[in-house]
C-alpha positions as CSV (number, residue, x, y, z in Angstrom):
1,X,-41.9,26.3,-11.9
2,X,-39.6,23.4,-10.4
3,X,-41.6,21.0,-7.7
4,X,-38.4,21.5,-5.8
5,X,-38.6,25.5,-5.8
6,X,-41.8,25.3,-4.3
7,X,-40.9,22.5,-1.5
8,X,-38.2,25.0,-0.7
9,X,-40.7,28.1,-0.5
10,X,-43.2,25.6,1.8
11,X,-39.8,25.5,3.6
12,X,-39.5,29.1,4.0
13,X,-43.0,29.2,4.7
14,X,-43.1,27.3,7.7
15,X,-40.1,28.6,9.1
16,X,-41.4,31.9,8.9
17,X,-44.3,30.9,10.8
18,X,-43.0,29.1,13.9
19,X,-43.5,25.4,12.3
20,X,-40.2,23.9,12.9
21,X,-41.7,20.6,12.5
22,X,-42.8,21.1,9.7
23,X,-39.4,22.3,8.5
24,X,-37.1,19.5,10.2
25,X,-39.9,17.1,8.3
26,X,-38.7,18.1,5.1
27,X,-34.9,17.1,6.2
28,X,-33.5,13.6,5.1
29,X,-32.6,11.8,8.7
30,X,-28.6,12.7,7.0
31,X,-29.0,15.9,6.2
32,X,-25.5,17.7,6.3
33,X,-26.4,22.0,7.7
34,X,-23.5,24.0,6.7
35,X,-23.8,27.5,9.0
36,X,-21.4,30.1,7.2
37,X,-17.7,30.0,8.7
38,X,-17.4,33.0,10.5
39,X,-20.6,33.6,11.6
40,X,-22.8,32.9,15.3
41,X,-23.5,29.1,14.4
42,X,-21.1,28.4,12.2
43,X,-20.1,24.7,11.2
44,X,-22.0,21.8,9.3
45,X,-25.0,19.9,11.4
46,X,-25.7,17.0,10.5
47,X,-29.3,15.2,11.1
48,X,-32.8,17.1,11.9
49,X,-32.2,17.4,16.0
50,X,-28.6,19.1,15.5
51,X,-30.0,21.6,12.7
52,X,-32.8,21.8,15.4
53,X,-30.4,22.2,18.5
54,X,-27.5,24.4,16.5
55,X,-29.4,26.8,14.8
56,X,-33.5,26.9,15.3
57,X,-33.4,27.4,19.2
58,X,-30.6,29.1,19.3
59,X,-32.4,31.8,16.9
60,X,-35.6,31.7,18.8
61,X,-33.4,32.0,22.1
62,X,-31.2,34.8,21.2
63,X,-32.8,37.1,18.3
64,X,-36.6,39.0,18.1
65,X,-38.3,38.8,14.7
66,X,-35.6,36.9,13.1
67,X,-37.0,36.1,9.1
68,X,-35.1,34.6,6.2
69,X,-37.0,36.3,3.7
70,X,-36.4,34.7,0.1
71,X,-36.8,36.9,-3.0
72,X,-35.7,35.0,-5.7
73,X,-35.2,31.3,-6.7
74,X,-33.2,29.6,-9.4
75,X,-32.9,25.3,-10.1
76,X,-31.0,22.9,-11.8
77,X,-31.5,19.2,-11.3
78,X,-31.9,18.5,-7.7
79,X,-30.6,22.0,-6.3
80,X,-32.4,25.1,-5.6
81,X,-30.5,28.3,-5.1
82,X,-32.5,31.1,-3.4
83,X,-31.3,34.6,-2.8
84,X,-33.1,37.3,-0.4
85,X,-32.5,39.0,3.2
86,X,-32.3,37.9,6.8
87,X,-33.3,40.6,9.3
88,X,-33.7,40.2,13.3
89,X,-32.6,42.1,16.7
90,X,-30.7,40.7,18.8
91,X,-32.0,40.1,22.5
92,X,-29.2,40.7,24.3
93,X,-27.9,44.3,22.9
94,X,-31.4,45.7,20.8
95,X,-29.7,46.2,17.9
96,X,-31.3,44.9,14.7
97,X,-29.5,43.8,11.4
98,X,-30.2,43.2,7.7
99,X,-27.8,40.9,5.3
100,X,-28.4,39.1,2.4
101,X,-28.1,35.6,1.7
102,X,-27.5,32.3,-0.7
103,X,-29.2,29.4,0.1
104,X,-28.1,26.5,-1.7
105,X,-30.4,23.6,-1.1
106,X,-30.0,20.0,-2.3
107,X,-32.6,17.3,-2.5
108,X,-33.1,13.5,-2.8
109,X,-36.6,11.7,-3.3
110,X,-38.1,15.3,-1.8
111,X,-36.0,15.8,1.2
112,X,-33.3,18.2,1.6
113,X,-30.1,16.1,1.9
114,X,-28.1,19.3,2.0
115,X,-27.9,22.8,2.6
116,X,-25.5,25.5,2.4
117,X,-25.6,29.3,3.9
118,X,-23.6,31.7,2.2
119,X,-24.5,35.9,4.0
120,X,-22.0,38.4,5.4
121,X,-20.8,37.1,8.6
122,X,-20.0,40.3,9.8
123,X,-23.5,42.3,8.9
124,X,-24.8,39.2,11.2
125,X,-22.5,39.3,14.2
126,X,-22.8,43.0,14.5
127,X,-25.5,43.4,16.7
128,X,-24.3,40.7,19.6
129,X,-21.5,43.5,20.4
């Protein structure tokens, strides 16, 4: 299995435990977010603190349970690709969701140096209504 696969699955990992350090570690200082057009964060971050300040606390803030759960991965050179399901309830409302998603990671010298979020917008936004 690819080095990189598993850095991306200690990724997961740690996000899905609460360590957002240990997730905005594995960023390169340049790192360029891309949130899907269309959905709640949507746009490109770029550096550690806006990923941090765009999308982490605004999950923690707004949605219960929220998991990007990963159930399959596929490499080539420096880019993983990882498909799987995000679930979570929103605060606000109490109503829960389930999409899928494409993560398309890219690394340099074992930092992500990119990342792009591909999931049905729509599935995700549902539950802030």
């Amino acid at each position: 299995m690819s080095t990189l696969i598993e850095t991306a699955k200690n990724l997961y990992a740690a996000f899905g435990c609460g360590d957002v350090p240990t997730v905005l570690g594995g960023l390169a200082p340049s790192v360029r977010w891309t949130e899907a057009e269309g959905g709640p964060y949507g746009g490109t971050y770029v550096g550690p603190q806006a990923v941090l300040e765009g999308v982490f606390m605004k999950l923690g803030a707004e949605w219960d349970g929220f998991s990007a759960m990963p159930k399959e991965f596929f490499s080539d050179g420096n880019t993983v690709v990882s498909l799987g399901v995000y679930s979570a309830t929103f605060k606000a409302t109490g109503k829960s969701f389930n999409a899928p998603f494409v993560h398309v990671w890219r690394f340099e010298n074992g930092k992500v140096v990119a990342f792009e979020q591909h999931t049905d917008t729509v599935l995700h936004r549902r539950p802030m209504q």
